[in-house]
C-alpha positions in Angstrom: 99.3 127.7 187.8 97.7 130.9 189.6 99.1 133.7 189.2 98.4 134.7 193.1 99.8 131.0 194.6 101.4 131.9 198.1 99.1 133.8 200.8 100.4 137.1 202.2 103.5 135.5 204.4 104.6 133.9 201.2 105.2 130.5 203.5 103.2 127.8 201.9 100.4 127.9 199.2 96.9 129.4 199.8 94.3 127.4 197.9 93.5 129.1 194.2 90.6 131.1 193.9 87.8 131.1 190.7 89.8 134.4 189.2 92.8 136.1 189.1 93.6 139.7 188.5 95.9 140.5 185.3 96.9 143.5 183.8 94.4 144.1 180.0 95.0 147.4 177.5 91.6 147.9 175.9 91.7 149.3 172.1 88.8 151.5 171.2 87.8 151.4 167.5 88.7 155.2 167.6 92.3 154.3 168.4 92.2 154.8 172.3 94.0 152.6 174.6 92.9 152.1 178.3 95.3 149.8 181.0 93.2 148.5 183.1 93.0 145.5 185.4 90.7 142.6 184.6 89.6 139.1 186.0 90.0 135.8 183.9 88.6 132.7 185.1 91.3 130.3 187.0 91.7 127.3 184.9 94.0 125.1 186.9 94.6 120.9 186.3 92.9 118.7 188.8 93.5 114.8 189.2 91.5 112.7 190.8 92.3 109.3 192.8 90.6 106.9 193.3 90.8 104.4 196.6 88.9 101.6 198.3 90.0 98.8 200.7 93.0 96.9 199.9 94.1 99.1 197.2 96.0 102.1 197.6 94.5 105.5 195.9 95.6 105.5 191.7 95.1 108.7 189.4 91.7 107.7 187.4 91.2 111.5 185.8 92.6 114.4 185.2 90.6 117.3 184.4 91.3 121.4 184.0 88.9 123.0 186.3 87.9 125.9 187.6 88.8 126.1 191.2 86.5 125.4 193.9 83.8 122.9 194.6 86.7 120.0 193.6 85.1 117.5 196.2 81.7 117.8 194.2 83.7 118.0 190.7 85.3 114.4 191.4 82.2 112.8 193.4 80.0 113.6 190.5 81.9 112.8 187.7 82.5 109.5 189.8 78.6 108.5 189.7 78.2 110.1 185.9 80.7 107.8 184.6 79.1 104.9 186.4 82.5 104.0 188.3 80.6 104.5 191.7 77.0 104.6 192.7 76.3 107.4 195.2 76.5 105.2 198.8 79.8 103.7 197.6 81.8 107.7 198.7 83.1 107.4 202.1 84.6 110.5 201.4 87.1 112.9 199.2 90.1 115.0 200.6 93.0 116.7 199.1 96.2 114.4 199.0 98.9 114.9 201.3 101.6 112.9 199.6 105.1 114.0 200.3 106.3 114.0 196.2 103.6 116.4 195.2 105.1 120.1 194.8 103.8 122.7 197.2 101.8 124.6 194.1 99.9 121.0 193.6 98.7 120.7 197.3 94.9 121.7 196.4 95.3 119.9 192.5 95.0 116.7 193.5 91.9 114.9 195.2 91.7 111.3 196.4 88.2 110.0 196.7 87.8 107.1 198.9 84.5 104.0 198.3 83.1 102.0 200.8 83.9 98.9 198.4 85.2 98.3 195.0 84.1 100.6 192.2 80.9 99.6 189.9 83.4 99.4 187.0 87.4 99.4 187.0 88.2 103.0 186.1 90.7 101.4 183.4 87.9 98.9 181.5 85.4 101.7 181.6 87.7 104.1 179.9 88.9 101.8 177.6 85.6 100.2 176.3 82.5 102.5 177.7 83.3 105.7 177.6 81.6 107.2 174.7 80.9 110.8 175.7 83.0 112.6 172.9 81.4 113.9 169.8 85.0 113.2 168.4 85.8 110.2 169.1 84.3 107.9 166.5 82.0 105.4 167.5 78.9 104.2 166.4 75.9 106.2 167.8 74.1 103.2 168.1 76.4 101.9 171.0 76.8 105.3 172.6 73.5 105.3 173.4 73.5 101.6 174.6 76.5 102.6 177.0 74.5 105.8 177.9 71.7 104.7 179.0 73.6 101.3 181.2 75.1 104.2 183.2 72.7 105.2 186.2 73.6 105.7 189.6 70.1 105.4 190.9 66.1 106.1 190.7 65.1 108.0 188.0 62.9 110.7 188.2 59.0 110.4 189.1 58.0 113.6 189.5 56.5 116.5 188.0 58.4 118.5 185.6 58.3 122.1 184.6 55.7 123.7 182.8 56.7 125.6 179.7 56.3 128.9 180.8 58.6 128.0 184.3 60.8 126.1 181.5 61.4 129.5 180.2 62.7 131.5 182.6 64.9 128.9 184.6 68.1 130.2 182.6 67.7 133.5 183.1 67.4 132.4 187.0 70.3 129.9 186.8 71.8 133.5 185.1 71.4 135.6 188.4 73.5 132.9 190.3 76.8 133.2 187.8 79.0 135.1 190.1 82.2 134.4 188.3 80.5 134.9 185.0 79.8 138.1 185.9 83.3 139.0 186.8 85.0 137.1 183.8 82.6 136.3 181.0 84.7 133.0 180.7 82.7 130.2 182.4 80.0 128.0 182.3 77.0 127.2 184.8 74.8 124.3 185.4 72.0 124.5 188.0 69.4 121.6 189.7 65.6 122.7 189.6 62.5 121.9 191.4 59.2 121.6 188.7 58.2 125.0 190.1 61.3 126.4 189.4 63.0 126.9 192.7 66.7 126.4 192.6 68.6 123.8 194.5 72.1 124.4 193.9 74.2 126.0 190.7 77.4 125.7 190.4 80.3 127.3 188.0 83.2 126.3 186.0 85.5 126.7 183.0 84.0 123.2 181.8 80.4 123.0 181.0 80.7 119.2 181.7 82.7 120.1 184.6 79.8 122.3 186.2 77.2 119.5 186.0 79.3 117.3 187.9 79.8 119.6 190.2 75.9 119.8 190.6 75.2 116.1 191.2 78.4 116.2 193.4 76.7 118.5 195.5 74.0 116.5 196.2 75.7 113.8 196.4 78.3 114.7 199.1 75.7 116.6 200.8 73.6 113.0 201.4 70.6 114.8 198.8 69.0 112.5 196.3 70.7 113.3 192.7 67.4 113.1 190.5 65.5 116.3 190.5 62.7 117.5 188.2 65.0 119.9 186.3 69.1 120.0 185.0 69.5 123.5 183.7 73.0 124.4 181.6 74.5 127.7 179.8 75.8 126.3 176.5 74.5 123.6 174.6 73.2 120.6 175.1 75.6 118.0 173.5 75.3 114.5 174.0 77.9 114.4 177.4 75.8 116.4 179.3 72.5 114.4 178.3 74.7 111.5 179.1 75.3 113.1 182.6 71.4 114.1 182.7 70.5 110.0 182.3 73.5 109.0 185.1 71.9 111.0 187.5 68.2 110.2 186.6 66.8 114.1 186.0 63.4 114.6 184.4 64.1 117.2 182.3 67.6 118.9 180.7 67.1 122.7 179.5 69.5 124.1 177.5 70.2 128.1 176.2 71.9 126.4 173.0 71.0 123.9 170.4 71.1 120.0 170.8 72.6 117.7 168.6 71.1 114.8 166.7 72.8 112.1 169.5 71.9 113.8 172.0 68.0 114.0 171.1 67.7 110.4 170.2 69.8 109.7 173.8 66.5 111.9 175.5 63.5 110.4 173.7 65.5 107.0 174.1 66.1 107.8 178.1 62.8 109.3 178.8 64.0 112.6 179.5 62.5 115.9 178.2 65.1 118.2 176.4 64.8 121.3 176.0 66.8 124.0 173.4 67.0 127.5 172.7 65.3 128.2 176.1 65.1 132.3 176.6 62.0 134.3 177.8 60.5 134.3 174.6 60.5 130.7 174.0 61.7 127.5 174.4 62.2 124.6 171.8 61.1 120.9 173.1 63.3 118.3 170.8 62.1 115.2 173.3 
């Protein structure tokens, strides 16, 4: 939990923040020692629920997070894992129920669809859920599960040229607020073909900020294909999955690719992107 839980009165729990101060000695390689106070990044639990008529809300994930934007963090992991397309939200709020301790009030989200999910949270876990690089299965049907997950029109439009391909990390760099202050999270950002921004988000999970992105749109009634999905790390094959869920032209990446993860792109038509700096980009699809 937070270190900083209750709000000044100390009567009931404020909602946790992306950092939280702490107390650091800083060793010099000449033998100095300097107390100081830092920021870490807030990495808190979240569970989601999930509801629609005639059956009561059930836990379907549980996920540690970076505080903030947890509305768009369980929305668009919803449509990313194919268990609801993006008309089925009727809407997400933090639960209220009476057993949860007062330090859980803002860990636990219940999302509520119009009608029954596309796929029962418990069958899609157990059989389709591919998106480790750990967990074993044949490459050949983590693909085929990939690419059966969309939650809508794919992408149409332009995408970017190289040279705007180039400088849309440094951009999606200049948005990192909490990376800034911490050094400890990720960032994943939704681009236009010229470049302009749409919305970035940040979190402690790099899978965890790209949900948070097609949340975004999602929960703001915005279509979730875009030109242009832009991430900080690498581009392993969950977040290519995510890219094909939520029908983007193009997924740029400051790290390397993997070898599933390329042959999920050319397979999905999307154009990946690696290494991406100012000096060059490398195109693997």
């Amino acid at each position: 939990m937070s270190s900083e839980p209750l709000d000044p009165t100390g009567s009931r729990p404020r909602r946790p923040g992306p950092t939280v101060r702490t107390r650091v000695v800083e060793l010099g390689s000449d033998g100095t020692e300097r107390r100081h106070e830092d920021r870490l990044a807030t990495e808190e639990p979240l569970e989601v629920r999930l509801a629609w008529p005639g059956v009561p809300a059930r836990r379907v994930w549980l996920t540690m997070r970076t505080p903030g934007h947890d509305f768009e963090l369980a929305a668009g992991w919803l449509v990313h894992e194919g268990i609801a397309a993006v008309d089925q939200i009727a809407g997400v709020a933090y639960c209220t129920d009476a057993e949860l301790a007062p330090e859980q009030e803002f860990n636990v989200v219940t999302v509520t669809l119009t009608t029954p999910p596309v796929v029962e949270p418990g069958q899609r876990h157990e059989s389709r859920s591919t998106g480790s690089s750990a967990c074993g299965v044949c490459g050949k049907d983590s693909i085929a599960d990939a690419l059966a997950v969309s939650s809508g029109a794919r992408w149409m439009g332009g995408l970017p040229a190289p040279d705007v391909v180039r400088r849309l990390p440094e951009v999606l760099r200049e948005q990192q607020r909490t990376f800034a202050r911490t050094g400890g999270v990720h960032a994943a950002g939704l681009f236009e073909a010229d470049g302009t921004l749409l919305v970035a988000r940040e979190d402690v999970g790099r899978h965890n900020a790209v949900d948070k992105v097609t949340g975004a749109r999602v929960l703001a009634g915005r279509p979730v294909a875009a030109s242009c999905l832009v991430v900080s790390g690498r581009a392993g094959f969950e977040l290519v999955q995510k890219a094909v869920a939520c029908g983007v032209g193009a997924l740029v990446s400051v790290g390397a690719p993997t070898s599933l993860s390329a042959q999920l792109a050319r397979d999905s038509g999307i154009a990946l992107y690696g290494f991406t700096s100012a000096a060059r980009c490398v195109r693997y699809s």
